[in-house]
N, C-alpha and C positions, 0 to 999 in steps of 0.2 A: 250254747244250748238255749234251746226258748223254752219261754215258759210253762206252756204249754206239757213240754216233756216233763214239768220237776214236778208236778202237781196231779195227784191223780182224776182224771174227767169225770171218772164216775163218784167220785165227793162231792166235787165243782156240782154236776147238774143235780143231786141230793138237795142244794142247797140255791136252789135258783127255783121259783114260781110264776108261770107265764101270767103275765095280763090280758085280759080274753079283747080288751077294747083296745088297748095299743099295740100289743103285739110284743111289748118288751119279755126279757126274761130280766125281773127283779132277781138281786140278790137279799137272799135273806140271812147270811152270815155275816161277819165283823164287817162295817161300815166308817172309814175314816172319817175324820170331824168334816171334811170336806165332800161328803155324799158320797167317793168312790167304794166300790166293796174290795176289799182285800184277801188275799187269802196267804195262808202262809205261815210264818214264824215259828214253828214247832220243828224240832229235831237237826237246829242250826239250820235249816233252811229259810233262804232270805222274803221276804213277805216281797208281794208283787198286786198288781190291781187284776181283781179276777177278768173284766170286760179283755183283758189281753192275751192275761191267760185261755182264755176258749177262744178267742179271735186269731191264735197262732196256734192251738189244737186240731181248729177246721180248717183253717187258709193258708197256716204256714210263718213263718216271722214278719214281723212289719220292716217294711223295706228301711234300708239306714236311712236316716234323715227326715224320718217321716213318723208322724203317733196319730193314734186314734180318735177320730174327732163323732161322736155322740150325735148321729144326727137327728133322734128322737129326742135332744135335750136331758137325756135323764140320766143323772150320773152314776146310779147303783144296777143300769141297764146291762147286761151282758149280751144280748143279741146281737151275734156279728154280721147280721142283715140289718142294723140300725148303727154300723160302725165302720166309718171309712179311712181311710189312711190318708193324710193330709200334710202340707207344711205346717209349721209352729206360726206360723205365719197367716196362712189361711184358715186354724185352725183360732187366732186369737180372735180373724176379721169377723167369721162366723159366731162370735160368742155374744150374744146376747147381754151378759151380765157389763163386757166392756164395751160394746155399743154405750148404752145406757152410761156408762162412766165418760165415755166421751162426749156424750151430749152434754148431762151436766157439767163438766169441764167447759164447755165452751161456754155455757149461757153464764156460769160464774165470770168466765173473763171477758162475755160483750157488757155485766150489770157491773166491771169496774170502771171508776170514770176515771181515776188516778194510778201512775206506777206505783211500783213500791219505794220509791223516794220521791213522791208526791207531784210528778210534774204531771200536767193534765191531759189525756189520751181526746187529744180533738184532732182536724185537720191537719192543722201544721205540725203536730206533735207526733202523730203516729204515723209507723212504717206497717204498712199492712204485708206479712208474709204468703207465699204461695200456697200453703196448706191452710190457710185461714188464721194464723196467731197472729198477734200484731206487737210489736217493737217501740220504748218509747226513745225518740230522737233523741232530746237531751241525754239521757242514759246514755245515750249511743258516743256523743260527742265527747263525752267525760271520761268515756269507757275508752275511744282512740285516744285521747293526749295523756291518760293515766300510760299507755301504751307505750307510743312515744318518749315519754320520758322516764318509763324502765328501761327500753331501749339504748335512751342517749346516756343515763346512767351504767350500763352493760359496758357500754362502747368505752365510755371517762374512766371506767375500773379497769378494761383491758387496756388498754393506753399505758395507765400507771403501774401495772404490772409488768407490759414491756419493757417498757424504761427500768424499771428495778432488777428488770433479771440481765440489765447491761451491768452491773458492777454498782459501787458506789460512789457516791456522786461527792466531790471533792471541793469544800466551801472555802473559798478566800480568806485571811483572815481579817479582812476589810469586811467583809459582809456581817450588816448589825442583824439582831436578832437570835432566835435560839437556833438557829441554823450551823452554829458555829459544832453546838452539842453533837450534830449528825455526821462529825470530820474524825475520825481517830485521831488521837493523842501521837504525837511526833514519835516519840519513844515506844509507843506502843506495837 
Protein backbone atom coordinates (compact mmCIF):
# COMPACT_ATOMS: atom_id res chain seq x y z
CA UNK A 1 0.00 0.00 0.00
CA UNK A 2 1.50 3.65 -0.61
CA UNK A 3 1.09 6.35 1.14
CA UNK A 4 -0.55 8.19 -0.60
CA UNK A 5 -3.82 5.70 -0.25
CA UNK A 6 -3.63 5.66 3.84
CA UNK A 7 -3.84 9.51 4.20
CA UNK A 8 -6.64 11.45 3.04
CA UNK A 9 -5.42 14.36 -0.03
CA UNK A 10 -7.88 16.46 0.83
CA UNK A 11 -6.34 17.16 4.69
CA UNK A 12 -2.81 16.89 3.14
CA UNK A 13 -3.46 20.02 0.64
CA UNK A 14 -5.82 21.76 3.76
CA UNK A 15 -2.56 21.93 5.14
CA UNK A 16 -0.01 22.89 2.59
CA UNK A 17 0.38 26.94 1.52
CA UNK A 18 1.92 27.63 -1.86
CA UNK A 19 4.90 30.08 -2.05
CA UNK A 20 4.20 32.68 -4.81
CA UNK A 21 8.29 33.09 -5.48
CA UNK A 22 9.36 29.60 -5.24
CA UNK A 23 6.89 27.60 -6.27
CA UNK A 24 7.10 25.17 -3.17
CA UNK A 25 3.89 23.95 -1.55
CA UNK A 26 5.05 24.43 2.41
CA UNK A 27 3.68 22.33 4.86
CA UNK A 28 2.25 23.86 7.56
CA UNK A 29 1.37 20.93 9.91
CA UNK A 30 3.54 18.79 12.41
CA UNK A 31 7.23 19.38 11.22
CA UNK A 32 10.06 16.87 12.56
CA UNK A 33 12.98 18.16 14.35
CA UNK A 34 14.76 17.63 11.10
CA UNK A 35 12.57 20.24 8.68
CA UNK A 36 10.51 17.17 7.06
CA UNK A 37 6.57 17.69 7.49
CA UNK A 38 4.97 14.53 8.67
CA UNK A 39 1.64 13.51 8.75
CA UNK A 40 0.06 10.73 10.35
CA UNK A 41 0.01 9.05 13.93
CA UNK A 42 -3.62 9.20 14.82
CA UNK A 43 -5.97 6.10 14.87
CA UNK A 44 -2.71 3.54 14.85
CA UNK A 45 -1.87 4.58 11.63
CA UNK A 46 1.84 4.81 11.06
CA UNK A 47 3.29 8.53 10.54
CA UNK A 48 4.97 9.04 7.14
CA UNK A 49 6.77 12.34 5.57
CA UNK A 50 3.83 14.26 3.85
CA UNK A 51 6.38 15.39 0.47
CA UNK A 52 5.78 11.36 -0.22
CA UNK A 53 2.76 11.00 0.67
CA UNK A 54 1.36 13.54 -2.39
CA UNK A 55 4.33 12.44 -4.48
CA UNK A 56 2.88 8.82 -4.57
CA UNK A 57 -0.88 10.36 -4.60
CA UNK A 58 0.03 12.14 -8.03
CA UNK A 59 2.86 9.77 -9.71
CA UNK A 60 2.20 6.69 -8.16
CA UNK A 61 5.01 4.82 -5.50
CA UNK A 62 8.58 5.65 -5.66
CA UNK A 63 10.31 2.97 -7.53
CA UNK A 64 12.17 0.26 -4.93
CA UNK A 65 15.48 1.46 -4.46
CA UNK A 66 14.93 4.87 -4.96
CA UNK A 67 13.69 8.06 -2.34
CA UNK A 68 12.99 11.42 -2.89
CA UNK A 69 15.51 13.97 -3.32
CA UNK A 70 14.27 17.85 -2.69
CA UNK A 71 15.36 19.53 -5.50
CA UNK A 72 14.32 22.99 -4.40
CA UNK A 73 16.33 22.23 -1.15
CA UNK A 74 13.44 22.77 1.15
CA UNK A 75 12.55 20.21 3.40
CA UNK A 76 8.87 20.85 4.52
CA UNK A 77 8.31 21.24 0.55
CA UNK A 78 5.73 19.04 -0.75
CA UNK A 79 5.73 19.92 -4.56
CA UNK A 80 6.10 16.85 -6.51
CA UNK A 81 7.41 19.06 -9.45
CA UNK A 82 10.38 20.02 -6.87
CA UNK A 83 10.84 16.13 -6.03
CA UNK A 84 12.62 13.52 -7.96
CA UNK A 85 13.36 9.93 -7.26
CA UNK A 86 17.07 9.28 -6.98
CA UNK A 87 19.64 6.70 -5.53
CA UNK A 88 20.55 7.22 -1.72
CA UNK A 89 23.52 7.64 -3.24
CA UNK A 90 23.03 10.42 -5.59
CA UNK A 91 20.65 11.79 -3.39
CA UNK A 92 23.64 12.07 -0.51
CA UNK A 93 26.18 13.57 -3.50
CA UNK A 94 23.41 16.31 -4.24
CA UNK A 95 23.27 17.44 -0.59
CA UNK A 96 24.49 20.49 0.18
CA UNK A 97 24.65 20.17 3.96
CA UNK A 98 27.51 17.05 3.25
CA UNK A 99 29.17 18.80 0.55
CA UNK A 100 30.11 21.36 2.97
CA UNK A 101 31.05 18.42 5.73
CA UNK A 102 33.25 17.05 3.29
CA UNK A 103 35.05 20.01 2.56
CA UNK A 104 35.68 20.74 6.08
CA UNK A 105 36.86 17.27 6.53
CA UNK A 106 39.42 17.65 4.30
CA UNK A 107 40.91 20.97 5.11
CA UNK A 108 41.08 19.53 8.84
CA UNK A 109 43.17 16.61 7.52
CA UNK A 110 45.50 18.83 4.90
CA UNK A 111 45.96 21.54 8.65
CA UNK A 112 47.25 18.09 10.27
CA UNK A 113 50.99 17.87 10.29
CA UNK A 114 51.23 14.70 12.55
CA UNK A 115 49.18 10.98 12.76
CA UNK A 116 47.55 10.22 15.58
CA UNK A 117 50.64 8.38 17.05
CA UNK A 118 52.70 11.34 16.27
CA UNK A 119 54.80 10.46 13.33
CA UNK A 120 55.17 13.40 10.81
CA UNK A 121 52.82 13.46 7.58
CA UNK A 122 55.84 14.98 5.09
CA UNK A 123 57.21 13.32 2.03
CA UNK A 124 58.70 10.15 3.03
CA UNK A 125 55.96 9.61 5.62
CA UNK A 126 52.98 9.95 3.68
CA UNK A 127 50.95 7.62 1.35
CA UNK A 128 48.71 9.90 -0.53
CA UNK A 129 45.36 7.74 -1.43
CA UNK A 130 43.35 7.86 -4.71
CA UNK A 131 40.43 9.74 -3.40
CA UNK A 132 42.48 12.26 -1.82
CA UNK A 133 43.22 10.82 2.17
CA UNK A 134 46.47 10.22 2.88
CA UNK A 135 48.13 7.22 5.08
CA UNK A 136 50.98 7.50 7.46
CA UNK A 137 53.87 5.00 6.48
CA UNK A 138 55.17 4.30 9.82
CA UNK A 139 51.65 3.35 10.96
CA UNK A 140 51.50 1.29 8.16
CA UNK A 141 54.83 -0.79 8.78
CA UNK A 142 53.71 -1.42 12.47
CA UNK A 143 50.38 -2.15 11.40
CA UNK A 144 51.85 -5.27 8.73
CA UNK A 145 54.47 -6.88 11.57
CA UNK A 146 51.59 -6.44 14.32
CA UNK A 147 49.96 -8.59 11.36
CA UNK A 148 52.51 -10.88 10.88
CA UNK A 149 52.96 -11.84 14.03
CA UNK A 150 49.27 -12.49 14.99
CA UNK A 151 49.67 -14.63 12.09
CA UNK A 152 52.77 -16.61 13.21
CA UNK A 153 51.14 -16.64 16.54
CA UNK A 154 47.58 -18.24 14.86
CA UNK A 155 49.94 -20.70 12.92
CA UNK A 156 52.44 -21.72 16.75
CA UNK A 157 48.74 -22.34 18.45
CA UNK A 158 47.35 -24.47 15.57
CA UNK A 159 50.54 -26.63 15.49
CA UNK A 160 50.11 -27.11 19.24
CA UNK A 161 46.70 -28.05 18.99
CA UNK A 162 47.53 -30.61 16.31
CA UNK A 163 49.94 -32.21 18.25
CA UNK A 164 47.64 -32.62 21.34
CA UNK A 165 44.78 -33.94 19.59
CA UNK A 166 47.50 -37.03 18.66
CA UNK A 167 47.18 -38.52 22.23
CA UNK A 168 49.43 -37.88 24.98
CA UNK A 169 52.75 -37.44 25.02
CA UNK A 170 54.70 -40.13 27.10
CA UNK A 171 57.84 -38.59 29.23
CA UNK A 172 60.87 -40.78 29.91
CA UNK A 173 61.58 -41.24 33.24
CA UNK A 174 65.18 -39.87 32.61
CA UNK A 175 63.67 -36.58 31.49
CA UNK A 176 64.44 -33.83 34.40
CA UNK A 177 62.10 -31.19 34.99
CA UNK A 178 58.32 -30.82 35.72
CA UNK A 179 57.75 -32.70 32.47
CA UNK A 180 57.65 -35.84 34.48
CA UNK A 181 54.13 -34.31 36.07
CA UNK A 182 52.45 -34.62 32.32
CA UNK A 183 53.09 -38.87 32.40
CA UNK A 184 50.16 -40.65 34.14
CA UNK A 185 51.06 -42.50 37.16
CA UNK A 186 51.94 -46.32 36.25
CA UNK A 187 49.08 -47.71 38.26
CA UNK A 188 46.86 -45.21 37.24
Amino acid sequence: MIYGDRYRYDYIMARISPCPNTGCWLWAGSVKSNGYGQVGGKFRIKKCHVHIAVFEHLHGPVPKGLELDHLCRVRSCCNPDHLEPVTRQENCRRSPMLRAWAVRQQERQKAKTRCKHGHPFDEANTRHRPRGSRDCRACGRIRAKNKAAKKAMEANRDAVEASAADGPVLVPDGVPGDARDLVPAAGA
